[in-house]
Backbone as CSV, one residue per row, in Angstrom:
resi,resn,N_x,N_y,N_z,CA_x,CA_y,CA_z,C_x,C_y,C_z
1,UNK,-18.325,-32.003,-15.048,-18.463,-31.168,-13.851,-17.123,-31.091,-13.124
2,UNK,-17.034,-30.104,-12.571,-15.879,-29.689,-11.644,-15.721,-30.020,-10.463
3,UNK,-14.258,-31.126,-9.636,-14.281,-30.747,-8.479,-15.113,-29.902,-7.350
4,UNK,-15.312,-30.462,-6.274,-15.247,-29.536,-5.452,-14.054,-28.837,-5.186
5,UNK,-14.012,-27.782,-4.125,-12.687,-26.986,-3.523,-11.918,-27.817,-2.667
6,UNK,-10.286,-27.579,-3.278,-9.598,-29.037,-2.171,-10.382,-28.941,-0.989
7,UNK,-10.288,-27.546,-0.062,-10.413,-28.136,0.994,-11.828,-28.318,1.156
8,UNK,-12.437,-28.410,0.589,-13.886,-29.408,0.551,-14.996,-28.323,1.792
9,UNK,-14.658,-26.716,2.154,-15.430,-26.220,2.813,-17.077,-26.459,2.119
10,UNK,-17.965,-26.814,3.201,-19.121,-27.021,2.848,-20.203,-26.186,1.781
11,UNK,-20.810,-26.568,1.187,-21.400,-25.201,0.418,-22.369,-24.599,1.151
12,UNK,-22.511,-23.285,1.621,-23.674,-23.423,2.402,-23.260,-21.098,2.184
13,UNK,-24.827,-20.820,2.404,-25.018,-19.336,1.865,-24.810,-18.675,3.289
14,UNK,-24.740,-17.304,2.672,-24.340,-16.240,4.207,-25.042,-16.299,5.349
15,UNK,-26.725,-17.018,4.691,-27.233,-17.376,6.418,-26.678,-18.673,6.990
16,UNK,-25.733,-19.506,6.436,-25.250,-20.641,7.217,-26.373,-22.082,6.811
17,UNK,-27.321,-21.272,5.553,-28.125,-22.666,5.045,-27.430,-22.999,3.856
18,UNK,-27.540,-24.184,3.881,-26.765,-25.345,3.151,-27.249,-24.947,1.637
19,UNK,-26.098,-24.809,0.656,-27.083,-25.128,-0.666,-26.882,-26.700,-1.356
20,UNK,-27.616,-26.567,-1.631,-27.631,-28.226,-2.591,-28.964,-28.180,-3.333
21,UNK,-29.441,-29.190,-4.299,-30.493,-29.074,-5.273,-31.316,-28.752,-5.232
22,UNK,-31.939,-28.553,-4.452,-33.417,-27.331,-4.115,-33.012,-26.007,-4.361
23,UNK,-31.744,-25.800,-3.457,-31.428,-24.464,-3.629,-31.414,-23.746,-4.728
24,UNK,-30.679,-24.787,-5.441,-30.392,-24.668,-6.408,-31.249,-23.972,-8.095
25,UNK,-32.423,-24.880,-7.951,-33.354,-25.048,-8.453,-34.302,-23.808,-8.175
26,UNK,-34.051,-22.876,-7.439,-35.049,-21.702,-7.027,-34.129,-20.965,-7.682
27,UNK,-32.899,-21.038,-7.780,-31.595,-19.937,-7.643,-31.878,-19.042,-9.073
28,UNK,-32.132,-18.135,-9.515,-32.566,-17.465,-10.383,-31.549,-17.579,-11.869
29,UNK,-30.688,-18.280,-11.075,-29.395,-18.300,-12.795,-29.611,-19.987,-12.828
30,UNK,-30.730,-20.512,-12.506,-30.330,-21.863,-12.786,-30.012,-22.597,-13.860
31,UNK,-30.290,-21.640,-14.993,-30.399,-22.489,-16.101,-29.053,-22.685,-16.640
32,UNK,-28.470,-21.521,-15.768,-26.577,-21.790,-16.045,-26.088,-22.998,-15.744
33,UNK,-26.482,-23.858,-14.370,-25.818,-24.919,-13.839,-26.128,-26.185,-14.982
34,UNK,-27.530,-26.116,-15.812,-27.486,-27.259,-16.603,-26.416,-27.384,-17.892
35,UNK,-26.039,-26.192,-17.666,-24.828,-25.661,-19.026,-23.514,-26.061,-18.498
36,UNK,-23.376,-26.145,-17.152,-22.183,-26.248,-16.739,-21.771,-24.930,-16.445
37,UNK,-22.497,-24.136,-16.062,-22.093,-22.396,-16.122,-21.963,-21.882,-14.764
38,UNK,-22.336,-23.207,-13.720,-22.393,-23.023,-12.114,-22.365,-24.278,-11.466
39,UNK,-21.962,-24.212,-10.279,-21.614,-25.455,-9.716,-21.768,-25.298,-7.899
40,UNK,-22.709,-26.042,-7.297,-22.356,-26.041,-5.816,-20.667,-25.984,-5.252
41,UNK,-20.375,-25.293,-4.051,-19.101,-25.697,-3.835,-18.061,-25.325,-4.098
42,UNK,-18.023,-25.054,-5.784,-17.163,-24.378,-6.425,-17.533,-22.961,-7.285
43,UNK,-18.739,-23.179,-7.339,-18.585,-21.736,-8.940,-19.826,-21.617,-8.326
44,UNK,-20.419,-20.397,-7.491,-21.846,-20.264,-6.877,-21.755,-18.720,-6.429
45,UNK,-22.768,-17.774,-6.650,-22.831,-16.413,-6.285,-23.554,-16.373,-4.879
46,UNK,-24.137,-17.520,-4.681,-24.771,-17.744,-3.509,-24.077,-17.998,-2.324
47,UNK,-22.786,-18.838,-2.442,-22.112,-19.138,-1.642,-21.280,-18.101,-0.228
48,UNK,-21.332,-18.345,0.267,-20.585,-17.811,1.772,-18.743,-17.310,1.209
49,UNK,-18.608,-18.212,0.732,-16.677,-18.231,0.091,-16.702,-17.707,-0.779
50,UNK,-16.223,-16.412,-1.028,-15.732,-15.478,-1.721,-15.057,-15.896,-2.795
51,UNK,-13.941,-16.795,-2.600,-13.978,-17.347,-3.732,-14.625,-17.942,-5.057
52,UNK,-15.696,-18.575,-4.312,-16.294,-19.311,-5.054,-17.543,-18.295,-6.133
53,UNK,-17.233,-17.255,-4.809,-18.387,-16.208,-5.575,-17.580,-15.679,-6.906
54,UNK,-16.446,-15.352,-6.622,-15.671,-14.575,-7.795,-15.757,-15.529,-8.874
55,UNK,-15.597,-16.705,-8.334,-15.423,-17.899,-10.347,-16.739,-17.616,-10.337
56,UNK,-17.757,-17.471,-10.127,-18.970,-17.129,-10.429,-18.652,-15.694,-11.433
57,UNK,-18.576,-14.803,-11.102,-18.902,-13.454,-12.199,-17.517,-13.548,-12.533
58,UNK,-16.696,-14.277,-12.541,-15.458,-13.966,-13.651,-15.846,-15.203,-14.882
59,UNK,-16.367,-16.087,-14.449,-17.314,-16.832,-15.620,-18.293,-16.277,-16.308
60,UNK,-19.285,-15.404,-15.459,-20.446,-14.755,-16.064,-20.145,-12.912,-15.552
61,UNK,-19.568,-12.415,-15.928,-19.094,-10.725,-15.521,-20.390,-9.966,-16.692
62,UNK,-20.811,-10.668,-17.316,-22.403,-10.126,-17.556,-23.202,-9.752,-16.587
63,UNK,-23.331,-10.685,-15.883,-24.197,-11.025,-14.632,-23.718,-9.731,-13.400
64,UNK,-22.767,-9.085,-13.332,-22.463,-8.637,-11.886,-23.261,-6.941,-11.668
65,UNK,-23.383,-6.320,-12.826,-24.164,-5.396,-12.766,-25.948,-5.426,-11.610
66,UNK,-26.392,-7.085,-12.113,-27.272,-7.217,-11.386,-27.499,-7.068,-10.024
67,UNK,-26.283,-7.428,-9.249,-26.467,-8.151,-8.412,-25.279,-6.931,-7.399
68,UNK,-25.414,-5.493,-7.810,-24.406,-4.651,-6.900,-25.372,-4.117,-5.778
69,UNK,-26.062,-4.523,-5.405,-26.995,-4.123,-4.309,-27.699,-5.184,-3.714
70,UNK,-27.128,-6.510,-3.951,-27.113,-7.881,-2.862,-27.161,-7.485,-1.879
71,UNK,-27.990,-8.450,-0.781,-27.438,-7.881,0.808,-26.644,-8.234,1.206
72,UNK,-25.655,-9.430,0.981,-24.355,-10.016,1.377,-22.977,-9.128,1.098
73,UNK,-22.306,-8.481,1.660,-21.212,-7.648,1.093,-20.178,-8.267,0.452
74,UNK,-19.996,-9.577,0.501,-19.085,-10.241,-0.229,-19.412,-10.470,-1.949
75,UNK,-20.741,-10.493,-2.442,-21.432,-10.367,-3.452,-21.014,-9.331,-4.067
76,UNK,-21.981,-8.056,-3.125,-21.452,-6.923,-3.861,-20.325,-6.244,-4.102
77,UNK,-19.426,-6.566,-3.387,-17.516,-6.155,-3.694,-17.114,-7.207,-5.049
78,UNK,-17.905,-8.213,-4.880,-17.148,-9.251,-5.808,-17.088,-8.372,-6.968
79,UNK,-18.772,-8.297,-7.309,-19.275,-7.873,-8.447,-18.751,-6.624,-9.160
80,UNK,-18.694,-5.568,-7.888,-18.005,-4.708,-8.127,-16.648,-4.512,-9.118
81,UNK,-15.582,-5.699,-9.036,-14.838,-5.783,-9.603,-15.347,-6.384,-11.313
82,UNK,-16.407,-6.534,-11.885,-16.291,-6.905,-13.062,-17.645,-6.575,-13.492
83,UNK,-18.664,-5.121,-13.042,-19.362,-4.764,-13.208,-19.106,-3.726,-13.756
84,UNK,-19.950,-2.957,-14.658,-19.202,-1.735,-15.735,-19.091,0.091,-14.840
85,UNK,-17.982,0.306,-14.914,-17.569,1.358,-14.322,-18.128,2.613,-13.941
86,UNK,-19.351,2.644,-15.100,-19.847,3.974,-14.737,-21.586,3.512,-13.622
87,UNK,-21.388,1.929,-13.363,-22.539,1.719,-12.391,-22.009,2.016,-10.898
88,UNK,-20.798,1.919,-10.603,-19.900,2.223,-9.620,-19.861,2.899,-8.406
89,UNK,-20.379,4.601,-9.121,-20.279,5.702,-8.516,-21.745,5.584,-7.220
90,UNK,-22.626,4.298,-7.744,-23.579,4.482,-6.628,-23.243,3.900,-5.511
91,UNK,-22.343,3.163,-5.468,-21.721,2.240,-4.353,-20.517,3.246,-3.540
92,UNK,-20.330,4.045,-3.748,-19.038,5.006,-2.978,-19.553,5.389,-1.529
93,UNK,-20.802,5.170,-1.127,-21.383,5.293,0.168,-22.163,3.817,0.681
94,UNK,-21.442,2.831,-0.221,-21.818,1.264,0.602,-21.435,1.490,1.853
95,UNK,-21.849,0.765,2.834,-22.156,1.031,4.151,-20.460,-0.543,4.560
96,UNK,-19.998,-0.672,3.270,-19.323,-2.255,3.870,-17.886,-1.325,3.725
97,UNK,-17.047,-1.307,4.322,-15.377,-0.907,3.465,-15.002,-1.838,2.501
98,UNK,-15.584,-3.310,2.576,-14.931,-4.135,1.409,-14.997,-3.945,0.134
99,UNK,-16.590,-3.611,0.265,-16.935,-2.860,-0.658,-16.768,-1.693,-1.669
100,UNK,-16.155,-0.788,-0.448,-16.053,0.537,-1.001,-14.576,0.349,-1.106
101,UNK,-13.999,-0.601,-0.686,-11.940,-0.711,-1.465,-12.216,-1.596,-2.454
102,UNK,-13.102,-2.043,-3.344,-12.969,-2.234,-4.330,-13.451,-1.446,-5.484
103,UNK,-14.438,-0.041,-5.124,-14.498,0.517,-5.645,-13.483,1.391,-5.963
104,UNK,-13.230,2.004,-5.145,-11.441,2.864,-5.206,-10.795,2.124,-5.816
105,UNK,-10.610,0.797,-6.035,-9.494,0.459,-7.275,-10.293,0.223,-8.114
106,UNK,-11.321,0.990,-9.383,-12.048,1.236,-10.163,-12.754,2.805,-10.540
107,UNK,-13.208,2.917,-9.902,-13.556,4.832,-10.419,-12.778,5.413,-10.963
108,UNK,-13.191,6.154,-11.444,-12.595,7.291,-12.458,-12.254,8.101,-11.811
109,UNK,-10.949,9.065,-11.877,-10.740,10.036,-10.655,-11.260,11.359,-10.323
110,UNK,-12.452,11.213,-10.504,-13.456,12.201,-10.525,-14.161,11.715,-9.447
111,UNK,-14.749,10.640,-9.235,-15.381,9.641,-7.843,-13.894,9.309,-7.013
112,UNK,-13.038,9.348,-7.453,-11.964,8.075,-6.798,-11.584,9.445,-5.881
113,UNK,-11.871,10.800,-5.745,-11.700,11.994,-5.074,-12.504,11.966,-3.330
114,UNK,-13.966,11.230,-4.051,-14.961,11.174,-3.163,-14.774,10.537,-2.267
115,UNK,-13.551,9.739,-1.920,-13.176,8.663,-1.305,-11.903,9.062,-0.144
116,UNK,-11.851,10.281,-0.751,-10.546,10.732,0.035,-10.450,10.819,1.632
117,UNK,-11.884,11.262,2.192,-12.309,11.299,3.548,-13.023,9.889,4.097
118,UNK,-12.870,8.732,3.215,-13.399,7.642,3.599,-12.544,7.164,5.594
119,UNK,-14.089,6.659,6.044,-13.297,6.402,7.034,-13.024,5.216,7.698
120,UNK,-12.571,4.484,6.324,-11.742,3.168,7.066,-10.242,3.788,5.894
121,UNK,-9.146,3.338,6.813,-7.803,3.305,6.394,-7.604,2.851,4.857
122,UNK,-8.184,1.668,5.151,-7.545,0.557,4.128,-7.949,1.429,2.844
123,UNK,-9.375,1.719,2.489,-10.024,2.708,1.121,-9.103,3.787,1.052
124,UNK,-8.374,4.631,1.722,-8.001,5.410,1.938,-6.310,5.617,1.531
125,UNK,-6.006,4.365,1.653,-4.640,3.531,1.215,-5.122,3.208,-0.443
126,UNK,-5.832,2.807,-1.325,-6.252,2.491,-2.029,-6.294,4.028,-3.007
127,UNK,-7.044,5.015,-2.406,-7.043,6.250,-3.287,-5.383,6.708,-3.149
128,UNK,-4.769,6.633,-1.945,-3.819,7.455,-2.254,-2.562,6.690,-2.920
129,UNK,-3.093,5.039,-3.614,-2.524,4.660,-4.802,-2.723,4.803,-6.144
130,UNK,-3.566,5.459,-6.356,-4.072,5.455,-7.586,-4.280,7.049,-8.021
131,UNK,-4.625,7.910,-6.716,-5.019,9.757,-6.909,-3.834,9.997,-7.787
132,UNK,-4.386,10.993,-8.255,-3.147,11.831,-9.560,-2.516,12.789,-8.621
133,UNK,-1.093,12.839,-9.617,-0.503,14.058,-8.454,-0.562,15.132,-8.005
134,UNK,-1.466,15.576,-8.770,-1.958,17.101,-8.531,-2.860,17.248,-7.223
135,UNK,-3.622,15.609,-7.270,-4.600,15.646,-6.164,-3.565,15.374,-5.029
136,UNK,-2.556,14.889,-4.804,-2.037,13.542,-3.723,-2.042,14.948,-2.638
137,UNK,-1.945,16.437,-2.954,-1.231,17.216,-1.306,-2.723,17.288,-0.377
138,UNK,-3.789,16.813,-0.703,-4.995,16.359,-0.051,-4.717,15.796,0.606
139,UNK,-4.176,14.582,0.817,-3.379,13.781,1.520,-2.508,13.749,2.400
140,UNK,-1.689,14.965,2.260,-0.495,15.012,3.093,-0.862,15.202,4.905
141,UNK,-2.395,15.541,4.988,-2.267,15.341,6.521,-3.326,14.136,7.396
142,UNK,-3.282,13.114,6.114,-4.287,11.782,6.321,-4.216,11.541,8.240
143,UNK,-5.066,10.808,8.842,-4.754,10.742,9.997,-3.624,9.387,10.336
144,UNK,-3.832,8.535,9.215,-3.187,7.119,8.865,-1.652,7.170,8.650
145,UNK,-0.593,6.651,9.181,0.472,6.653,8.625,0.562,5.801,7.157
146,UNK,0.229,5.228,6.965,0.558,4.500,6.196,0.410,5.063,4.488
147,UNK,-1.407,6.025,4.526,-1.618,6.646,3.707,-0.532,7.807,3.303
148,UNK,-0.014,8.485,4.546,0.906,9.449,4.395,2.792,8.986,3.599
149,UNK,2.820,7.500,4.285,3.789,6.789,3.616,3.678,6.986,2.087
150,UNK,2.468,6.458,1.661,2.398,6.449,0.293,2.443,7.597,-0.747
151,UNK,1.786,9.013,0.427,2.043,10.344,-0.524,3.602,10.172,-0.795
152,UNK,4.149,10.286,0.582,5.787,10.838,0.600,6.526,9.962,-0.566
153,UNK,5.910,8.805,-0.538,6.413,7.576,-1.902,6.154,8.176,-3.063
154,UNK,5.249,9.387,-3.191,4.440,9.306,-4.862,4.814,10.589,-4.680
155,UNK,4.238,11.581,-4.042,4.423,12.708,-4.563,5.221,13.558,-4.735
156,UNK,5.359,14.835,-5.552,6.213,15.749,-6.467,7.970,16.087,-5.529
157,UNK,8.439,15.779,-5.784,9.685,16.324,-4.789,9.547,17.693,-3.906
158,UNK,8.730,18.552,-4.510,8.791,19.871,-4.056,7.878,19.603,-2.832
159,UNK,7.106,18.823,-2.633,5.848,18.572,-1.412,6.460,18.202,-0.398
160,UNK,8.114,17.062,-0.492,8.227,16.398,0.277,8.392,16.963,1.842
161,UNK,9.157,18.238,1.662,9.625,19.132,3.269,8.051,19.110,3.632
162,UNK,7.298,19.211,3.328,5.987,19.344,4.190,5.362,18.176,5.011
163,UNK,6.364,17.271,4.783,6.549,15.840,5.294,7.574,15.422,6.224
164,UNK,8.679,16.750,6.415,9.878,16.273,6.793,9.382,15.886,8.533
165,UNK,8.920,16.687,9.091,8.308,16.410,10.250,7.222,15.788,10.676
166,UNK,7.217,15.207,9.871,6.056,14.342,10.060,6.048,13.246,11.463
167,UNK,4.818,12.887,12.104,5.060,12.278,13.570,5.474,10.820,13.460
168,UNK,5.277,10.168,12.466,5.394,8.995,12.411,7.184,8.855,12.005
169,UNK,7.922,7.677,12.304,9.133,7.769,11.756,9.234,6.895,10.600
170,UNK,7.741,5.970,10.475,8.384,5.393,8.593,8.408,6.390,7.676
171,UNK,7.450,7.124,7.893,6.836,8.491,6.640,8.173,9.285,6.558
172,UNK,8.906,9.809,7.960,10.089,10.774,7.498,11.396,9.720,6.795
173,UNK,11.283,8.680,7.078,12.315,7.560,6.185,11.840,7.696,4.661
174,UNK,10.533,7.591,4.688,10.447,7.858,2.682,10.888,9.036,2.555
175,UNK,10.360,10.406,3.358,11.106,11.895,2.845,12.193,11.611,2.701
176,UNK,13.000,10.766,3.631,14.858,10.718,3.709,15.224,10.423,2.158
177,UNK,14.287,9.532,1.915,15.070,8.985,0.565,14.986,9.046,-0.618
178,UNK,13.740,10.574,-0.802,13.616,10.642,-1.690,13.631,12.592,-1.714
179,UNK,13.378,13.324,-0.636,13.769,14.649,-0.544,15.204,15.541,-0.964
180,UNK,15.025,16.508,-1.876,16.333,16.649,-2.312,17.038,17.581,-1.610
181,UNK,18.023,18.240,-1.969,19.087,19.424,-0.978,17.955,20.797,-1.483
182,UNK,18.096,21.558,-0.375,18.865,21.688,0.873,18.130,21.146,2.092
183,UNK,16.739,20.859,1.753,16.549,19.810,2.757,16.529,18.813,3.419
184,UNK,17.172,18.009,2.307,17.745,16.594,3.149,19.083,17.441,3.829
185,UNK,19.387,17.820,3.668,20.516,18.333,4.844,19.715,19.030,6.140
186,UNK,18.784,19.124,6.249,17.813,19.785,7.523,17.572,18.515,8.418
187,UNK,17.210,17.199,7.493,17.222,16.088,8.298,18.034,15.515,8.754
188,UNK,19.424,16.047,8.698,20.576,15.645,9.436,20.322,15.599,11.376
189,UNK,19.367,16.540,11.175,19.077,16.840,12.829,17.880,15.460,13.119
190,UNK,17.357,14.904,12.434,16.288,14.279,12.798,16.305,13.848,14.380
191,UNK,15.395,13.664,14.925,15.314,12.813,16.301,15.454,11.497,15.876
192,UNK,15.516,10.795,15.051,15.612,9.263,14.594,16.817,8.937,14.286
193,UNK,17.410,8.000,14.440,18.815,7.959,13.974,18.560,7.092,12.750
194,UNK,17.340,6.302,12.708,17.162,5.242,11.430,16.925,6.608,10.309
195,UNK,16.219,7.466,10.502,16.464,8.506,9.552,17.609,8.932,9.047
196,UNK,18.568,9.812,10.563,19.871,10.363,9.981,20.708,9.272,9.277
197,UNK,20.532,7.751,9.227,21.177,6.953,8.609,21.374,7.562,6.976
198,UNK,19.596,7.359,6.442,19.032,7.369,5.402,19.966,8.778,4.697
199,UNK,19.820,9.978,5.407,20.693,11.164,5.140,22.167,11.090,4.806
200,UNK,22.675,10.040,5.704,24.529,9.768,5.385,24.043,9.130,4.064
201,UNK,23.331,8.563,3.946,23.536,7.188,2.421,23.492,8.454,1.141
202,UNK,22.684,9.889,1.460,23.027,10.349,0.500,22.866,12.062,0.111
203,UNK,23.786,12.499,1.221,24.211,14.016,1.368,25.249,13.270,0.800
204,UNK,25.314,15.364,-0.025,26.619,14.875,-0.517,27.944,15.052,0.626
205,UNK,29.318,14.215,-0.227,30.503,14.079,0.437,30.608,15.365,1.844
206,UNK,30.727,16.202,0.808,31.285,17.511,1.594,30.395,17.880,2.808
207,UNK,29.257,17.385,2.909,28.168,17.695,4.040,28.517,16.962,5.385
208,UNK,29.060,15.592,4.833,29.157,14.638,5.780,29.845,14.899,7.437
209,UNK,30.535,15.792,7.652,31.164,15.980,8.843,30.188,16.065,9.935
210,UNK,28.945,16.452,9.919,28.549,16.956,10.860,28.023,15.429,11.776
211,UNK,27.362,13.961,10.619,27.071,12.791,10.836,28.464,11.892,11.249
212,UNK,29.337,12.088,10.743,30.787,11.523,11.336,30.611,11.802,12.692
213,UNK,29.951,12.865,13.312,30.140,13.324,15.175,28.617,12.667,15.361
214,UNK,27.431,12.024,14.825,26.684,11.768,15.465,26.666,10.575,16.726
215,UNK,25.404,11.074,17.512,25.777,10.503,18.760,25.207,8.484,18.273
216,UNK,25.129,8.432,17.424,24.525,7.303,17.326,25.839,6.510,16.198
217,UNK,26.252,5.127,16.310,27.520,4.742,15.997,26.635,3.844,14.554
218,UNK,25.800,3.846,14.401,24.866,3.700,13.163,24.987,4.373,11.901
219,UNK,24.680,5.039,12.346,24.778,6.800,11.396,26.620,6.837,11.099
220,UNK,26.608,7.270,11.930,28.462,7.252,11.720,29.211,6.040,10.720
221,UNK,28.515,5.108,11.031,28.928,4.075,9.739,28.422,4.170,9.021
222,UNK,27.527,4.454,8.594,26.871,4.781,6.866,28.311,6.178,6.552
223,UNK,28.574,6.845,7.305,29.111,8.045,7.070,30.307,7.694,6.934
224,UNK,30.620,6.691,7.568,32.472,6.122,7.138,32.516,5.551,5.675
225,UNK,31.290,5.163,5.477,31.246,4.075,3.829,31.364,5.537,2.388
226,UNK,31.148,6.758,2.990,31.721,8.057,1.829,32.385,9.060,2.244
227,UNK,32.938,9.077,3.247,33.092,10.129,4.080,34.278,10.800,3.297
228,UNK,34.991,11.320,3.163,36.262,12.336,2.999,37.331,12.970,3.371
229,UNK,38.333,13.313,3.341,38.915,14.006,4.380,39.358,13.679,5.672
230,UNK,39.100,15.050,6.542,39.239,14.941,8.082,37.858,14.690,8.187
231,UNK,36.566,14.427,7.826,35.643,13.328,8.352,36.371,11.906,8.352
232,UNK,36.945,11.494,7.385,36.883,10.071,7.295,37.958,10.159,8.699
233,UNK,39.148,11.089,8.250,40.468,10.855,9.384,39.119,10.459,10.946
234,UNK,38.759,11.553,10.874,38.113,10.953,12.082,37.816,9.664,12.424
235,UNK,36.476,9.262,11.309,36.361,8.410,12.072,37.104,6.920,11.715
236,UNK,38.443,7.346,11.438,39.108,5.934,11.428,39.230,6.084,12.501
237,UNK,39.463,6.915,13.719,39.290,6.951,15.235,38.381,6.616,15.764
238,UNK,37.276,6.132,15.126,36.232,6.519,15.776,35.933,4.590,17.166
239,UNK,35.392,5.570,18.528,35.781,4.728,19.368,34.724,3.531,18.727
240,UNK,33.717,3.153,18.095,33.405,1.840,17.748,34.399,0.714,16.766
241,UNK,34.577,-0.171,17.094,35.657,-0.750,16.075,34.550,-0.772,14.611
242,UNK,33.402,-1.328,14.321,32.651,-1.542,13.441,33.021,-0.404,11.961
243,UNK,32.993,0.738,13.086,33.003,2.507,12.258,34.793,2.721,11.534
244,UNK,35.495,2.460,12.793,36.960,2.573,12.353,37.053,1.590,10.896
245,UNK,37.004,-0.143,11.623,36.998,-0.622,10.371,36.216,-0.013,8.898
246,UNK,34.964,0.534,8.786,35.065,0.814,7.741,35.650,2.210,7.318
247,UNK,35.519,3.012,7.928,35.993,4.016,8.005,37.642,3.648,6.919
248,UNK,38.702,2.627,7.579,40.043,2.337,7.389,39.680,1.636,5.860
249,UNK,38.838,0.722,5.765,38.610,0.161,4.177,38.085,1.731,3.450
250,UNK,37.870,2.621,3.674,37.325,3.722,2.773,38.716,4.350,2.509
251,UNK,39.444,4.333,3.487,41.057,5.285,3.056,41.447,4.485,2.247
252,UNK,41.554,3.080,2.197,42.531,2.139,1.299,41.295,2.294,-0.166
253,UNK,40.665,2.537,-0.186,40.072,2.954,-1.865,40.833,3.604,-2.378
254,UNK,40.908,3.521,-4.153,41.976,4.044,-4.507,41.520,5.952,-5.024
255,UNK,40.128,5.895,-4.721,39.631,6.850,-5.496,38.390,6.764,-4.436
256,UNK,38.199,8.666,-3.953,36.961,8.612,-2.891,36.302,9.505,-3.754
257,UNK,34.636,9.280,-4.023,33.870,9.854,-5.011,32.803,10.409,-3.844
């Protein structure tokens, strides 16, 4: 027999009653525990600790089909994960989100669609890791930043300007860094300067003059590290020492690319 769990949390089920050998003994898989196939504490579908539920159906993942309409939601998410895929699609309107984000990392993307208007975040974060790209411009006006982060991360280059304005400022930092010309040169104007940074790191050379004059001495140093020309002349002037200095290590290169 197995340990208990280091930290020795009590065994006891989602109503807060204790299991131990009675329980046990009613428990409908009992004949597993004389096999060694279950264990109070540690390996129990009954149990409160999620953990303990999972070594349960990752020992017996036969078993989890049964048991996707438990009343405990920790059960049925468990199960979810090692129950066969096409039983799935009845759980996409579980009433738990734990539930239903473990379905989204399982459906087929035919259900994994159905999920798109889910309304907790987290499920929602989950489809728009896994949606195909054809589906992801569904997405592009999620109410969630975070979901929208992940389009601008995944999807087609051509989508990205439909992102450039976006309200949040992490989401227009992924457009920054992955949107190509002539619109990353549109984000030169951004209201963010952590953006217009992202833009100096990679407009090309010849664009750069206009970020050499930005009002932010941030930006202007990303813009001294390629700058060219009478940009760079500038800002070896430029009144921050931080900017000059690099600005002055970019003239002493022997070769500006």
């Amino acid at each position: 027999m197995h340990a208990a769990d280091a930290n020795d949390i009590p065994a006891m089920d989602w109503h807060g009653a204790a299991i131990d050998a009675s329980t046990c003994s009613a428990c409908e898989h009992a004949a597993l525990r004389a096999d060694g196939g279950c264990e109070p504490g540690r390996c129990c579908m009954h149990d409160v600790y999620a953990r303990r539920i999972d070594r349960f159906f990752r020992t017996h993942p036969q078993l989890a089909n049964q048991h996707l309409a438990h009343e405990y939601f920790e059960v049925r998410a468990i199960a979810a994960r090692y129950a066969d895929v096409f039983r799935l699609g009845a759980m996409l309107a579980d009433p738990d989100e734990t539930v239903r984000l473990q379905v989204a990392l399982r459906v087929p993307q035919r259900l994994l669609l159905k999920l798109r208007d889910d309304p907790h975040r987290e499920v929602r974060i989950r489809v728009a890791l896994r949606i195909e790209l054809p589906q992801i411009t569904s997405l592009l006006h999620d109410p969630d930043y975070q979901v929208r982060c992940i389009v601008a991360r995944r999807a087609p280059e051509g989508l990205l300007p439909l992102l450039m304005h976006d309200s949040d400022l992490q989401v227009r930092q992924e457009v920054a860094r992955r949107v190509p010309m002539p619109a990353l040169w549109r984000m030169a104007a951004d209201a963010a300067p952590e953006v217009r940074r992202i833009v100096a790191e990679r407009l090309p050379v010849s664009l750069l003059d206009a970020l050499a004059a930005d009002t932010d001495w941030t930006v202007r140093w990303e813009a001294a590290g390629r700058a060219v020309g009478a940009a760079l002349d500038r800002l070896c002037e430029d009144e921050e020492p931080e900017v000059r200095e690099r600005a002055r290590e970019r003239l002493m290169e022997p070769v500006h690319g």
